[in-house]
Residue frames as a rotation matrix with the C-alpha (Angstrom) as fourth column:
UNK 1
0.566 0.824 0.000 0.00
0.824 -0.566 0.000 0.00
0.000 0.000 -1.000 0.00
UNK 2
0.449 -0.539 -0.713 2.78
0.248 -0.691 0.679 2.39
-0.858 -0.482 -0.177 0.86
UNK 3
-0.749 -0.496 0.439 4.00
0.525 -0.041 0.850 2.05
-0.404 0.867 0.291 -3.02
UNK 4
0.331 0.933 0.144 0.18
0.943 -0.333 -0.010 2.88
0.039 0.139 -0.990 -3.93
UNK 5
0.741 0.442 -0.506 1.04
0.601 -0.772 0.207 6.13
-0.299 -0.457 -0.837 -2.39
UNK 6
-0.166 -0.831 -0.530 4.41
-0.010 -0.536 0.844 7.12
-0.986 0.146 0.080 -3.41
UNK 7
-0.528 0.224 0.819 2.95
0.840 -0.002 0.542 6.37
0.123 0.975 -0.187 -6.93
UNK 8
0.397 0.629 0.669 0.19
0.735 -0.654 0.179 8.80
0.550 0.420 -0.722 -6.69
UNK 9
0.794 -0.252 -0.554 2.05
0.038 -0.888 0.458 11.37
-0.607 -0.384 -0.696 -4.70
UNK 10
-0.162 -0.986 0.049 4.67
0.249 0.007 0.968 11.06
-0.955 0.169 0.245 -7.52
UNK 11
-0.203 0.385 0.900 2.49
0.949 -0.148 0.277 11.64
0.240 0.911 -0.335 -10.32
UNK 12
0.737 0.662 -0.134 0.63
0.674 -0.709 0.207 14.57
0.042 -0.243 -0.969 -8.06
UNK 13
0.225 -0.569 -0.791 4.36
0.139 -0.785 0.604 16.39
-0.964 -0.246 -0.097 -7.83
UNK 14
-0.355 -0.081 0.931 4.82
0.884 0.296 0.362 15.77
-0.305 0.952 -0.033 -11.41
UNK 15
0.380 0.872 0.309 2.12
0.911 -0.411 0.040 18.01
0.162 0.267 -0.950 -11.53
UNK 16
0.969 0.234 -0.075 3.57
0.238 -0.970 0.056 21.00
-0.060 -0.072 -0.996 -9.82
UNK 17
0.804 -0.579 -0.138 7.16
-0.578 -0.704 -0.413 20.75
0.142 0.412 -0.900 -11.20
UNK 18
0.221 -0.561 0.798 8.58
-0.975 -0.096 0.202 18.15
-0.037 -0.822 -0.568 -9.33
UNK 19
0.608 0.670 -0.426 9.78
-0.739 0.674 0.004 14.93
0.290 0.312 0.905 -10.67
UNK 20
0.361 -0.433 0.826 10.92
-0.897 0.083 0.435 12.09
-0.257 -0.897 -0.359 -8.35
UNK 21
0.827 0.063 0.559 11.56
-0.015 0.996 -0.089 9.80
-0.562 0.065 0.825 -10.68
UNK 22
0.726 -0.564 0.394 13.90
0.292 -0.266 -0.919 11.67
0.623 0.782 -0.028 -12.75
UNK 23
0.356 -0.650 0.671 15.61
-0.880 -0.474 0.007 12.79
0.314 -0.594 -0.741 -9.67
UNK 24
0.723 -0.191 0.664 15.48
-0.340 0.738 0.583 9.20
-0.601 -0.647 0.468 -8.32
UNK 25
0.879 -0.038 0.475 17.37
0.328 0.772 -0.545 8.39
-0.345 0.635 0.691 -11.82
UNK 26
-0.083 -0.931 0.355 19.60
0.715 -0.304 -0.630 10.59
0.694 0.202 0.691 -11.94
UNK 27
0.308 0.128 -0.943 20.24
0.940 0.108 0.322 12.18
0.143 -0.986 -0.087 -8.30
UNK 28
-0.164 -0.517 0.840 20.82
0.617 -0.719 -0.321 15.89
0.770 0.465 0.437 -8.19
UNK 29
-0.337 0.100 -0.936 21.59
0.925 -0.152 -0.349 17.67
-0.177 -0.983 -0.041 -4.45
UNK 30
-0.959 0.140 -0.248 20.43
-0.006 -0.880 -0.474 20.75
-0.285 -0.453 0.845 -5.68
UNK 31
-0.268 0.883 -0.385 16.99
-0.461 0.234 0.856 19.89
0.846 0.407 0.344 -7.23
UNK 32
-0.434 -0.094 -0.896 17.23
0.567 0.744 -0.353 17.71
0.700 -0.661 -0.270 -4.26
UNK 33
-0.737 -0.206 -0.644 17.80
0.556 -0.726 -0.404 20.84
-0.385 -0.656 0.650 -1.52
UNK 34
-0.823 0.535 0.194 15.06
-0.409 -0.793 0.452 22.90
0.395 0.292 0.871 -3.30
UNK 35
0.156 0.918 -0.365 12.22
-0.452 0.395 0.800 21.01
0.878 0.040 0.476 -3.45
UNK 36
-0.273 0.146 -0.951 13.20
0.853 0.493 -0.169 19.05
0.444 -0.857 -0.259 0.22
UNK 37
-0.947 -0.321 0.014 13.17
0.302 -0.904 -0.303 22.89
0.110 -0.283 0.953 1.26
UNK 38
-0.519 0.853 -0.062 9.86
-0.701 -0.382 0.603 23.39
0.490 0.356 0.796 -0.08
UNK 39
0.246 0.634 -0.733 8.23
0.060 0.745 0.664 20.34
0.967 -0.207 0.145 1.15
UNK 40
-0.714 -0.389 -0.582 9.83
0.590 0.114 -0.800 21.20
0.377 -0.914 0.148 4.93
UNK 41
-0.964 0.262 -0.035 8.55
-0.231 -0.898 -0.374 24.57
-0.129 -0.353 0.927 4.73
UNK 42
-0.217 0.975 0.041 4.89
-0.692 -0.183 0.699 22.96
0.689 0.124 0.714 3.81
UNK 43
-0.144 -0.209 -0.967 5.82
0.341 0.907 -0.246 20.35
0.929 -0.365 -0.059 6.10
UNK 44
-0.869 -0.374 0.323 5.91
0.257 -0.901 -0.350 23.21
0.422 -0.221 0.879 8.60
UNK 45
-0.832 0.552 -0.050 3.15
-0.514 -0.735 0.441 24.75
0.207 0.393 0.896 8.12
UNK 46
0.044 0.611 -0.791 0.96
-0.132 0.788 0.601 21.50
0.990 0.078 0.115 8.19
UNK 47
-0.679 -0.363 -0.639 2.49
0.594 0.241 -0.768 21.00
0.432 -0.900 0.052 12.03
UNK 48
-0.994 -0.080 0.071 1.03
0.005 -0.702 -0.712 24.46
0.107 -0.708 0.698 13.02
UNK 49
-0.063 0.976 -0.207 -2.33
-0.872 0.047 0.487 24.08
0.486 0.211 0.848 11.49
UNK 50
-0.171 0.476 -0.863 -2.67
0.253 0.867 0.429 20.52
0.952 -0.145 -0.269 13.40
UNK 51
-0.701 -0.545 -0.460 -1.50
0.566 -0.032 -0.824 22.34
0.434 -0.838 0.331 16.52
UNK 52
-0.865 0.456 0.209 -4.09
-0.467 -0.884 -0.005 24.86
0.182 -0.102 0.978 15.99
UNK 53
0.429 0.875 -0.224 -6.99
-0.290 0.368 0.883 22.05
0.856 -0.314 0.412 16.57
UNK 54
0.252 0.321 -0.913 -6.13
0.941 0.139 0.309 22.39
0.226 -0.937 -0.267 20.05
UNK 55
0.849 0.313 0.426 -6.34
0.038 -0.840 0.541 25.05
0.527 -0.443 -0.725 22.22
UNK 56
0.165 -0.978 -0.124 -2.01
0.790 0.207 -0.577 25.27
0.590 -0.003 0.807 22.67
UNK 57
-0.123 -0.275 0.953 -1.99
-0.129 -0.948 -0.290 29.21
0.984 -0.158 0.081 23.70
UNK 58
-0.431 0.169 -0.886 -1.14
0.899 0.000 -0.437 29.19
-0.074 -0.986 -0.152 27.58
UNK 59
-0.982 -0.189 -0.016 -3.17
0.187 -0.978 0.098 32.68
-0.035 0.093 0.995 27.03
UNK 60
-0.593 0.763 -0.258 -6.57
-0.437 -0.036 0.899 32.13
0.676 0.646 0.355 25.49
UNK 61
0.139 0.833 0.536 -9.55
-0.981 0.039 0.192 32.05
0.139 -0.552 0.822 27.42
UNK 62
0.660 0.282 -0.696 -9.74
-0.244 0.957 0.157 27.91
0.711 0.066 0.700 26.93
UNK 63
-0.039 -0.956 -0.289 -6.50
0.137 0.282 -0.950 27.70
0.990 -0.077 0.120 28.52
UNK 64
-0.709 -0.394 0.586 -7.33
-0.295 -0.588 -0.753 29.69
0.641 -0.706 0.301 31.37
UNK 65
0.281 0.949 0.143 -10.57
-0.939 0.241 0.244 27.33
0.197 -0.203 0.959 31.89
UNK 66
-0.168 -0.288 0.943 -8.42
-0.457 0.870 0.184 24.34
-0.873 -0.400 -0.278 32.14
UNK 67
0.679 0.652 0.338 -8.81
0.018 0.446 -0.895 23.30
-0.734 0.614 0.291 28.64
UNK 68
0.232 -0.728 -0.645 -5.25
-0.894 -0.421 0.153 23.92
-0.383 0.542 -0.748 27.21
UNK 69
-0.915 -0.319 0.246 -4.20
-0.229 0.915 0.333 20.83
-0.331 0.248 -0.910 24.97
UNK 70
-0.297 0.883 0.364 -7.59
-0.009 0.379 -0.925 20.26
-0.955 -0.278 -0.104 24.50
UNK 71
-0.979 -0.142 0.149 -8.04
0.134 0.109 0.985 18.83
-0.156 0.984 -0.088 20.92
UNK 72
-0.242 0.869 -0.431 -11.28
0.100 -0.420 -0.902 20.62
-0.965 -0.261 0.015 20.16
UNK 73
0.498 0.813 -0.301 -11.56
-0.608 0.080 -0.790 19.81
-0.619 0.577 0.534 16.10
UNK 74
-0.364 -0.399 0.842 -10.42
0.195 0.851 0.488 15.85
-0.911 0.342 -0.231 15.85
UNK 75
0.685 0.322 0.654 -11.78
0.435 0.539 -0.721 16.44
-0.584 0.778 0.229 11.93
UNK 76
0.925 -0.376 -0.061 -9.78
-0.294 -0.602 -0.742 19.09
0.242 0.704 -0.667 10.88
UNK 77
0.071 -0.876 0.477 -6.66
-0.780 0.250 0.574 17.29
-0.622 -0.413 -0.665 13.02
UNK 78
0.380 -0.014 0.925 -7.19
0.311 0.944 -0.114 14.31
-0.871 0.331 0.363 10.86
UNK 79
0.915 -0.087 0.393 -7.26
0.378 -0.151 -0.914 15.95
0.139 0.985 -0.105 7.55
UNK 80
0.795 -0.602 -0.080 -4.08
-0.592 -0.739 -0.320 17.72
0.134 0.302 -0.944 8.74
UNK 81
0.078 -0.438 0.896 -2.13
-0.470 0.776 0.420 14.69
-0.879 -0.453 -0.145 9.88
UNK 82
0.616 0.401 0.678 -3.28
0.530 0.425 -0.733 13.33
-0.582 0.811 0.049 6.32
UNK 83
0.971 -0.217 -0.097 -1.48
-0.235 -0.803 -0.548 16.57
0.041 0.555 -0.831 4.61
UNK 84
0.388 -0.828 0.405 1.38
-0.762 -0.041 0.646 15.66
-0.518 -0.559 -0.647 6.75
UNK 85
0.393 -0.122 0.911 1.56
0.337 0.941 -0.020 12.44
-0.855 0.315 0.411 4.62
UNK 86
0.993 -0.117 0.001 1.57
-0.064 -0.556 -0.828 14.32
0.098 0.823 -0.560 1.38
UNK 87
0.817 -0.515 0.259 4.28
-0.575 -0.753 0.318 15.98
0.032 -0.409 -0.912 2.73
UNK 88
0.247 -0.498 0.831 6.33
-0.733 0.465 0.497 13.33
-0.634 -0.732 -0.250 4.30
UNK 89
0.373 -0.135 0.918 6.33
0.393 0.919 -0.024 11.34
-0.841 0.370 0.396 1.28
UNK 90
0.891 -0.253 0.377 7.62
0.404 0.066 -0.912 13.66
0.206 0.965 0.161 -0.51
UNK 91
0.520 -0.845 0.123 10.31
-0.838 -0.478 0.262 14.71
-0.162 -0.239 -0.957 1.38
UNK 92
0.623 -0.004 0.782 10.93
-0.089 0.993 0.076 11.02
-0.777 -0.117 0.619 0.95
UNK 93
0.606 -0.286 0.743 10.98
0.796 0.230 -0.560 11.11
-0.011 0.930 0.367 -2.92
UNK 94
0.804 -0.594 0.011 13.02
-0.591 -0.797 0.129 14.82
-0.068 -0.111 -0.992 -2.33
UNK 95
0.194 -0.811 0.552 15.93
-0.875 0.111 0.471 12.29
-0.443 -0.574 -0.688 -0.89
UNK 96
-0.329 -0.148 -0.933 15.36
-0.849 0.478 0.224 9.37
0.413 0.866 -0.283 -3.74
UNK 97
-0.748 0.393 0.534 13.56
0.007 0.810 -0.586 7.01
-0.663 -0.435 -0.609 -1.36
UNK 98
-0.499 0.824 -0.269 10.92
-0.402 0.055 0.914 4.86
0.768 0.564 0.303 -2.55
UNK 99
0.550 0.824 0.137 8.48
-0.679 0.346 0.647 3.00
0.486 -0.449 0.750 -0.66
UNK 100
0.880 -0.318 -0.352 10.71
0.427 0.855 0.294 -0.09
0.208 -0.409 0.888 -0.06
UNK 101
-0.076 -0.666 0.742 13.41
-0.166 -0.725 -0.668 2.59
0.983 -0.174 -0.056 0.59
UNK 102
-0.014 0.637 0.770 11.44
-0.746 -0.519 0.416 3.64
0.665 -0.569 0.483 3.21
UNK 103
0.960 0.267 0.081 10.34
-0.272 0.828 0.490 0.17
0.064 -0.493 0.868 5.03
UNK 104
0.301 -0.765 -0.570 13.95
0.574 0.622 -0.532 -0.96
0.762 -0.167 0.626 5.01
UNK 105
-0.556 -0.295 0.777 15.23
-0.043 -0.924 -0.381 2.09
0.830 -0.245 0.501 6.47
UNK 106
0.261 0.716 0.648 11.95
-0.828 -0.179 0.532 1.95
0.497 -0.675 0.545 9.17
UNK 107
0.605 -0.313 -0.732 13.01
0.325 0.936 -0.132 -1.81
0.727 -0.158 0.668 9.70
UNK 108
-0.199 -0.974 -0.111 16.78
0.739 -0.074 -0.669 -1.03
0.643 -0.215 0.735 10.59
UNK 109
-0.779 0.079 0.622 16.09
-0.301 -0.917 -0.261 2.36
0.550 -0.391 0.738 12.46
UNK 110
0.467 0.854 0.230 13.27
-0.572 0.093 0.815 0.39
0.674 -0.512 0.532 14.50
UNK 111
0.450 -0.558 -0.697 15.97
0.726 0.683 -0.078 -1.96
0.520 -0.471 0.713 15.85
UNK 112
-0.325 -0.942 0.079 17.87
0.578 -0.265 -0.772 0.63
0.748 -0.205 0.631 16.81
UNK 113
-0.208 0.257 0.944 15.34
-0.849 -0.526 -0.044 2.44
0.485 -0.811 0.327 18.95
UNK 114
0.935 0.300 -0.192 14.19
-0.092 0.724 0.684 -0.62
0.344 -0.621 0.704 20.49
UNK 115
0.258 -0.838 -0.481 17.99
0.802 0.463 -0.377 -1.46
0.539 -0.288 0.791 21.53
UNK 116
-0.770 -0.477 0.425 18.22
0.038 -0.698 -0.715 2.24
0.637 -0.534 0.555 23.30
UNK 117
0.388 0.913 0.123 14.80
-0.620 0.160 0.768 1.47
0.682 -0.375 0.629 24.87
UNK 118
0.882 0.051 -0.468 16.69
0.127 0.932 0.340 -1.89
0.454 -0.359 0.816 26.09
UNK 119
-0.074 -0.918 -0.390 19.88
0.866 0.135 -0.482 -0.33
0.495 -0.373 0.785 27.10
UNK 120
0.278 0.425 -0.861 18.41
0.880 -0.472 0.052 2.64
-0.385 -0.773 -0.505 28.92
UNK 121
-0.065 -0.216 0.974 18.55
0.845 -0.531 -0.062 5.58
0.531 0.819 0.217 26.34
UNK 122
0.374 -0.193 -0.907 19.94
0.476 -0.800 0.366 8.93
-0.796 -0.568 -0.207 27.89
UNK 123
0.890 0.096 0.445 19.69
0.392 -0.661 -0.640 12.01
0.233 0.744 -0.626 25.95
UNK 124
0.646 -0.697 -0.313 22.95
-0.310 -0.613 0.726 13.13
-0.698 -0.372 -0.612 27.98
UNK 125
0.033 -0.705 0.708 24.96
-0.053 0.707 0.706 10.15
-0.998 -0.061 -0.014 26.48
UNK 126
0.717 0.680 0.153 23.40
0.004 0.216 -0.976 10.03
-0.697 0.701 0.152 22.86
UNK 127
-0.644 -0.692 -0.326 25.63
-0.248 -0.214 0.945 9.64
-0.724 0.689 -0.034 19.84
UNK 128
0.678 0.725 -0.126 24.06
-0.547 0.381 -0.746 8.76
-0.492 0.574 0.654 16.74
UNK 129
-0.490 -0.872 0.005 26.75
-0.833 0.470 0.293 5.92
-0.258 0.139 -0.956 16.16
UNK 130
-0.595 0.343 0.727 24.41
0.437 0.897 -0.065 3.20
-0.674 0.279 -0.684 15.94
UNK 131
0.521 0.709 -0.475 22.62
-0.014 -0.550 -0.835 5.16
-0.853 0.442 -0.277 12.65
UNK 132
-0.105 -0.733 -0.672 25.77
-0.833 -0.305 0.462 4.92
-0.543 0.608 -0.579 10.84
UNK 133
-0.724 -0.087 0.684 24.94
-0.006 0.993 0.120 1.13
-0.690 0.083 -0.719 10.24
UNK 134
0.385 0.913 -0.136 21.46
-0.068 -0.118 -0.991 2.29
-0.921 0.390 0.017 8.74
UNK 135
-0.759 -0.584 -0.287 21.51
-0.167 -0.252 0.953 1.91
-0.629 0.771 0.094 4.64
């Protein structure tokens, strides 16, 4: 299903200028760096608008009722979470990942959080040495 999607979000960038197959085929860091730019900065954007279906401001009247955090429009949080996909798959195709890119990568990089889970991950200590193994 995840291929499903990087197809049609690869046709849909196609559309506005952006083509991840031609980049995927022949790999160019600036074409790369633009368009990952662009997709951060709507990437961005998408974050603030999900934040905004809750009531975040330690200011605003809700807040001051005890209602801060309070996710007060779960449809419009979906649909932005949903954008966030958009997004997120193309920052993917931005960096020449496909789908099975992706899942390997999620694989490998799931071991590794489980193993700082199991060895008592400390943000003091962190290195990102075990990432280097990722490919």
């Amino acid at each position: 299903m995840l291929k499903e999607l990087f197809e049609k979000q690869a046709e849909l960038n196609k559309r506005i200028g952006f083509d991840p197959d031609a980049l995927r085929e022949n790999f160019d860091p600036q074409i790369s760096g633009i368009w990952l730019n662009n997709y951060l900065a709507a990437m961005s954007n998408e974050l603030e608008e999900l934040r905004d279906c809750t009531f975040w401001k330690h200011w605003c009247k809700e807040a001051k009722e005890g209602k801060r955090f309070l996710l007060h429009d779960l449809q419009n949080a979906r649909v932005e979470v949903t954008d966030m996909l958009f997004f997120w798959i193309s920052l993917a195709q931005c960096l020449g990942l496909d789908a099975e890119d992706v899942v390997r990568l999620y694989e490998q990089k799931c071991k590794v959080n489980h193993n700082r889970q199991d060895n008592g991950y400390s943000m003091a200590e962190k290195t990102e040495d075990d990432n280097k193994n990722i490919k």
